[in-house]
Structures are given as structure tokens and as C-alpha cells.
N, C-alpha and C positions, 0 to 999 in steps of 0.2 A: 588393413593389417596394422598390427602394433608399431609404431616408428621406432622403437627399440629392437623390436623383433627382427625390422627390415633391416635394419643396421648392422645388428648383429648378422643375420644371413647374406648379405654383403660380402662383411669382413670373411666370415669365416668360408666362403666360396672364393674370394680371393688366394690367402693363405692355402685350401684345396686341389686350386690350380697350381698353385706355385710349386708346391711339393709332388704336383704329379707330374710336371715339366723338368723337375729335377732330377727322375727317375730317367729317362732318356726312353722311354718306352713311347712306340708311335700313339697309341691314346692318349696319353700324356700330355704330348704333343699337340695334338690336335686339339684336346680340352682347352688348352693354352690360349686359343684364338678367342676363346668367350671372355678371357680377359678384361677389357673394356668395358664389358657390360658390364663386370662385376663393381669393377675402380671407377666408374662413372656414374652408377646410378645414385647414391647417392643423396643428402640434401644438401650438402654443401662442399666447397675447397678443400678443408681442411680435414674432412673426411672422405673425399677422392683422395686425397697426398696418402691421409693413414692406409685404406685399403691399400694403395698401390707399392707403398712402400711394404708393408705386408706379404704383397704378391714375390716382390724380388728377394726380401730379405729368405721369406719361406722357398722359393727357387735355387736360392743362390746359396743356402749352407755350406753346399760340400769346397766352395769356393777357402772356407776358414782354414780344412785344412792343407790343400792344394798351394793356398798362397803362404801360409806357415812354410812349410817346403823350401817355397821358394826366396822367403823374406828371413827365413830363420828366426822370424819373432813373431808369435801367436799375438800378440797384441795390436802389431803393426798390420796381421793381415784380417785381424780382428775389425781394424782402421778401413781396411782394403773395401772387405767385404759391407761395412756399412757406408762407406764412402760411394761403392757403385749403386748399391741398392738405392741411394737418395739422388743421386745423378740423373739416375733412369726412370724416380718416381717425375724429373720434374716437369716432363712433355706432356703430363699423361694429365697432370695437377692445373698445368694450364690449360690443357683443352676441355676441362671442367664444363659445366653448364647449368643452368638452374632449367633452362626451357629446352623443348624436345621439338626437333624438326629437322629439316632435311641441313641445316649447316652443323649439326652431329658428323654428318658424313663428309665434310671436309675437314672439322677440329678431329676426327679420331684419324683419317687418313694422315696427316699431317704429325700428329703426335707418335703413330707410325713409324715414321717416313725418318724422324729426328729421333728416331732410339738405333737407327741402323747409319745412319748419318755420319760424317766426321763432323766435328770430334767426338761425339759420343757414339758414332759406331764402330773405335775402337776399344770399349767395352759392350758393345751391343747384343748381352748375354738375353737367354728365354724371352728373346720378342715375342710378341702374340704372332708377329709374320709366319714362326718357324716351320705352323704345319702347313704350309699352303701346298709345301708338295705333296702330302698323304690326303688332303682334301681335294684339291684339284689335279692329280700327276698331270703330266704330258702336256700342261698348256702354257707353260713358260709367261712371259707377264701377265699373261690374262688372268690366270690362278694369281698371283701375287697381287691381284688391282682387288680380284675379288674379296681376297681373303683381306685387304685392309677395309674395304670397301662394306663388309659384312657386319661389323656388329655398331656400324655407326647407323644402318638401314634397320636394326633391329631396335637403338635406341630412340630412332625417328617415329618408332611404330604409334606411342602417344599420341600426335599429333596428327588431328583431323586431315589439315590440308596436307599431309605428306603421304597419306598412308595408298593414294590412286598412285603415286611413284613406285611406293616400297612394295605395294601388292603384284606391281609390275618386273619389279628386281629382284623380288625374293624367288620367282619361280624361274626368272632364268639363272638365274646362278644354283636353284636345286637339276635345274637341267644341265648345266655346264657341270656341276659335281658327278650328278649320273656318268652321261657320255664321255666324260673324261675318263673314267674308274672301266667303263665296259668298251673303251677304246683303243686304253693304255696297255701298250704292248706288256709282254710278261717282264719281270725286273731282269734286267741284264745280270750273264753271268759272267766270275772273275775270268779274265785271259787264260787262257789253257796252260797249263803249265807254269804257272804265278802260285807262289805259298805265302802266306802272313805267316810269320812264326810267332808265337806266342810266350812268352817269359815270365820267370819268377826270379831274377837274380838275388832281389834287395839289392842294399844301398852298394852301386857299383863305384862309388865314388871311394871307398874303399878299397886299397890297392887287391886283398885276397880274393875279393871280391869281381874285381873288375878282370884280374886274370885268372878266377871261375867260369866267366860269364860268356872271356875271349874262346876260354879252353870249348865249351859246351858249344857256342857260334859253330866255330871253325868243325866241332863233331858233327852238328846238324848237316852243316854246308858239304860234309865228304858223303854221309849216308844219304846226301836226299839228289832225285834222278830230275826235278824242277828245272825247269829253263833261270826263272826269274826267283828267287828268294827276300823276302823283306821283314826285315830286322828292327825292333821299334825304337822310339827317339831313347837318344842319350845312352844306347847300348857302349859305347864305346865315350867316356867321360871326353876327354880329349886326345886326338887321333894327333901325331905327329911322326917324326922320321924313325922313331924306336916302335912307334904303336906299325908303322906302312914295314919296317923289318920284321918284328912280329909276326905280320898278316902275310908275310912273301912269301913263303910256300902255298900257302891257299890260297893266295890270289893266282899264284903261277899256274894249280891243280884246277883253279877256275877257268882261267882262259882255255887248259888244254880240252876243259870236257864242257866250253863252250856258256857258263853258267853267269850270270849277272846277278851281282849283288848288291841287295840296299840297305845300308848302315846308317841308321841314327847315330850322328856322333857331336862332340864338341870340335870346333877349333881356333884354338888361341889367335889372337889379334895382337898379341904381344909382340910377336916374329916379323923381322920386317924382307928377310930373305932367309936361304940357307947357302950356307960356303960349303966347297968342295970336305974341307977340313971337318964339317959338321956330321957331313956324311962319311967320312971315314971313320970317324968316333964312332958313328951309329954302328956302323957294318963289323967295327972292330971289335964289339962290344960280349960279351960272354953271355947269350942270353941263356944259352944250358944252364948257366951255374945259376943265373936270377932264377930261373923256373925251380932249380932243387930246393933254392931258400925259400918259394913259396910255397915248395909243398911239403916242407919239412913240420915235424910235428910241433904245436904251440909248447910245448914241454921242453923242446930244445931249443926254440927260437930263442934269440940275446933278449935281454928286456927291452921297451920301448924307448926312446929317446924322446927326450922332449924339441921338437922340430921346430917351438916357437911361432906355431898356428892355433888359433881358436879354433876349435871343433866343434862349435857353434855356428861359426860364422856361415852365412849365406852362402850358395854351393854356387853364385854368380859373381862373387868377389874381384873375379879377373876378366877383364873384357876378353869376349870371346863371339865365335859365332853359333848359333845353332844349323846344323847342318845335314843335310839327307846324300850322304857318301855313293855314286853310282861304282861299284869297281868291278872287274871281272875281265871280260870281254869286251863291256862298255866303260869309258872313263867319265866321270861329271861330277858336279857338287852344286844342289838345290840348297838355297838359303832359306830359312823359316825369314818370311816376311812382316808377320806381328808376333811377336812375344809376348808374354803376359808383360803387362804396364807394373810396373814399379818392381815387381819380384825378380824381371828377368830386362824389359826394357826400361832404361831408368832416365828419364829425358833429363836434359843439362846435366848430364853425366859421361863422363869417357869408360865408364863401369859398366858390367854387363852385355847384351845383345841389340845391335843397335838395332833401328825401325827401319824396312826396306819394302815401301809400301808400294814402288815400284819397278821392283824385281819381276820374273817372268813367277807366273804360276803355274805355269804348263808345262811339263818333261817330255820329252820323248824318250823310250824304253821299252825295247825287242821289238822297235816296230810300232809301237803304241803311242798313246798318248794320254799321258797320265797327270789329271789334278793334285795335286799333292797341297795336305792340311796335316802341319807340325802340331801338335798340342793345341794351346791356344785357340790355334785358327782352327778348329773343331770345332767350337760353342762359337765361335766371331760370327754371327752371320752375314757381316757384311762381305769377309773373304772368302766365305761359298760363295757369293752371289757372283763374285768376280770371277774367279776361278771357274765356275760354270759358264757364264758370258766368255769368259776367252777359251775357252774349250770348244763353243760350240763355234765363234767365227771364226777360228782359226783352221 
């Protein structure tokens, strides 16, 4: 075949994967593990580096605008997203090779292994590991050895003397994908009486906004007959002693009809206690009249004041915590353990959410035992892998 031709087909089944791993759909997924063979076959370094970097940059788009968000400057997360993308090209660039044979299968296991890795598996976004649960469900390391294990046995295939190994491996691992698929029990269903609520608020960092968002919560939480209700991150910008008076009718309506509720919210690192006096302000405070000037019409409202804040600036400007609020009948507060790196964690900084990489990942709630992934830790796969390991020993 043309060595242009093959180059080109390369690249452009790279980028193919990339874009179907960033749709979050399980083939997508899946496709995602062929990876490797794509960025590695190859005639040289410098064209494994380009496919692979290809692979992330076409993965990782929606990253631009996500870390805009949170960076408040498209350029900087412009910075972001080609910053990770060449981080993660660079495991994959050195386990490069010119010759084909069975040490394939420990440079790609390895290259692996250091994209989920610290430090760089605290950005260790669209690994090729990701699909191993929809290729192998139910077999806990063994799917994850296979699935790194898999396309370094397919780039061995070339070679003479490897191929009595690989003819040997490829068919137990198409038997371990079978049995595993027609063994694996059906996918677990949610807790009984557990609701995800789902939201549209926009930007609640906006005061009208933010007590639109409280008002529609608190409506949800009276009409709905759920045990457990959950609430998504950052529902609630920052929760403090006005935000817990606010909530104290509904929290008090909660406990009487039994009901636990989980709040995404912010909270300030700024506070280093509360005084009695703090709380007497709170309690003392008019919040009937606050709510009439919110809901009074933009036509009567005074004009704006200028408050001497950018309304640009980064919505992480103040150290604070990310947090998953337990209230109701149950009391607790889960810490988001990785934050997005520089939008929201900002290392040698007192700004922002700090890194708490050994925090519990496991809650207990109504009885259960629930892994809990804040934003971020959604795409980390290294804090699945963790979160699922202390889940199951615990």
C-alpha cells in the first residue's frame, strides 16, 4: 500500500477515535481501545507523537469550552487543552517502535499504565483503558490487564516469532470477552426510591438566578414522595449561615417526612468559625423582604451599582470547597477530591479548590453505599478506578 496512503489512514483513524471517545457513547468507548494501533503503527516517532497528539486534541475539544468556564479566559484554556493533549501524547511517543514483536506488549502496557498514573493521571482523560468495562464487564483486573494487553498482541502480529504466543492470546481473551458478556449479571438498578433531578437553571452564580434555582429545588423536594433526592454540583453557588436559614423550612419538612437530600454546593474556606452574634444576624435578618426585591419586576428594580467586581473574572477567585451537602434526616459533607487542575485546582496557590486525593470516596446514604464523582472526577479515570476498589473492599 502507498506509504502516504498508510499515513494518511493512520492519522485520520486516530482523530476518528478521538472524536468518537468524546461523544461518551459506549462504542465510542470501546473503539477508543484500538487506539494504540492507530498512534503506533506508524514509520517513525515523530509521526506516532503527531497521530497521538491528534487522537487527544480531536477527544478532548469540548475541554475548550468547559475550562473557558472555569478559567474565564478562552485562551488560557485554549493553553489548557493543548497542554494536556501533548502531556498525554508523551507515553504513547516513547513507546514508539520501529520493530514488531512481543516487547510491543510491554512498551504499550506501560505507556498505559502512565497516562492513568500520577502525575499524569491527574489529567488522565480518554485513555484507551476506558472501555475495558463494556469489553470485559464483571472481571475486575483481568479485563483491565486484557484490555491494555490487547492491542500491543495485535501489533506483535508481524512478527514470525511472536505470532505461536499471540495466536495463543488472542483466543483467550475473545473467550474471556464472550463469558464475561453471557455471564455478567444484568446492570444494576438505582436504589429504590433514589431520584437524580435534572436542571436547567443557567448561570446560578447570578443572585436572580441562584434564588430561581433555590425556589424550583425546594418546589421539587415538597412534590416529590422519594426517599433520597440528588441535586447536581454547584446547585447551590455558596452555602453558608443565610443560604442553611433559607433552606430551614425544607430541611425541617424533610426530616418530618423522612427525606435525604444531596446538594451540590460551594463552600467558602474564607470563614474560620461562626460566633453566636453571626448567627443572630442570620436569624435576624428580613428574608420576606429579600425575596419581594427578587421578585419584583426589572422595570422597578433601582439601577445597578457598580460593586467593583469583574464580571469576568473566574467564578473560582475565592478559595472555597467543592462539595456534595448530605441534609435532611442524614447530616454529612463529601469533598470533591480532584478538581479540574488549574480552572478550579490551582497548585502553589491559596485560590480556588484545594487537591484532597486522600479523602474517603465512599458515603454512606439510606443505608447504602455510594461512590460519589464530582465533575472532573467523571472523565479522571484514575478516580473511578479508586472509588470502585474501595467500594468493593470496603
Amino acid at each position: 500500500m502507498n506509504y502516504r496512503l498508510t499515513e494518511g489512514l493512520s492519522l485520520c483513524s486516530a482523530v476518528a477515535l478521538g472524536m468518537a471517545i468524546s461523544t461518551g457513547y459506549p462504542a465510542g468507548i470501546v473503539a477508543a481501545a484500538g487506539m494504540p494501533i492507530a498512534c503506533l503503527t506508524p514509520a517513525s516517532r515523530k509521526l506516532a507523537f503527531r497521530n497521538t497528539i491528534s487522537y487527544y486534541l480531536a477527544g478532548l475539544w469540548p475541554m475548550v469550552s468547559g475550562a473557558g468556564h472555569f478559567t474565564g479566559s478562552v485562551p488560557t484554556a485554549i493553553l489548557f487543552w493543548a497542554g494536556t493533549a501533548t502531556l498525554l501524547s508523551a507515553p504513547w511517543a516513547l513507546a514508539w517502535t520501529p520493530k514488531r514483536g512481543l516487547h510491543c506488549l510491554w512498551r504499550v502496557t506501560l505507556a498505559g499504565i502512565a497516562g492513568i498514573a500520577p502525575p499524569l493521571g491527574l489529567i488522565g482523560f480518554i485513555s484507551p483503558l476506558t472501555g475495558a468495562g463494556y469489553l470485559f464487564p464483571e472481571t475486575g483486573w483481568a479485563g483491565l490487564a486484557a484490555t491494555a494487553l490487547l492491542p500491543g498482541i495485535i501489533l506483535a502480529l508481524p512478527d514470525s516469532r511472536s505470532r505461536i504466543c499471540v495466536r495463543l492470546a488472542l483466543p483467550a481473551m475473545v473467550a474471556l470477552a464472550v463469558g464475561s458478556h453471557s455471564l455478567a449479571p444484568p446492570e444494576p438498578r438505582p436504589p429504590v426510591n433514589w431520584i437524580a433531578v435534572s436542571t436547567h437553571f443557567g448561570d446560578v452564580s447570578r443572585p436572580s438566578q441562584e434564588f430561581a434555582a433555590a425556589q424550583s429545588i425546594q418546589q421539587t423536594v415538597a412534590a416529590s414522595s422519594a426517599r433520597v433526592l440528588i441535586f447536581p454540583e454547584g446547585m447551590v453557588p455558596r452555602w453558608s449561615n443565610a443560604t442553611g436559614e433559607f433552606w430551614r423550612q425544607t430541611l425541617a419538612d424533610c426530616r418530618a417526612r423522612g427525606q435525604i437530600l444531596a446538594i451540590g454546593a460551594g463552600l467558602s474556606r474564607n470563614a474560620t468559625g461562626t460566633t453566636a452574634t453571626e448567627v443572630d444576624l442570620v436569624k435576624s435578618y428580613d428574608f420576606a423582604a429579600a425575596i419581594r426585591a427578587l421578585q419584583v419586576d426589572d422595570r422597578q428594580s433601582p439601577p445597578p451599582v457598580n460593586s467593583g467586581l469583574d464580571p469576568s473574572a473566574p467564578i473560582n477567585a475565592d478559595p472555597f470547597d467543592n462539595a456534595l451537602l448530605i441534609q435532611g434526616t442524614e447530616f454529612s459533607t463529601f469533598y470533591q477530591r480532584v478538581p479540574v487542575p488549574i480552572g478550579m485546582w490551582q497548585p502553589f496557590s491559596k485560590r480556588g479548590v484545594p487537591l484532597r486525593l486522600n479523602s474517603p470516596g465512599v458515603i454512606r446514604m439510606d443505608g447504602q453505599r455510594a461512590a460519589v464523582l464530582i465533575c472532573y472526577e467523571g472523565i479522571a479515570k484514575r478516580r473511578k478506578w479508586q472509588k470502585l476498589r474501595r467500594y468493593v473492599s470496603e
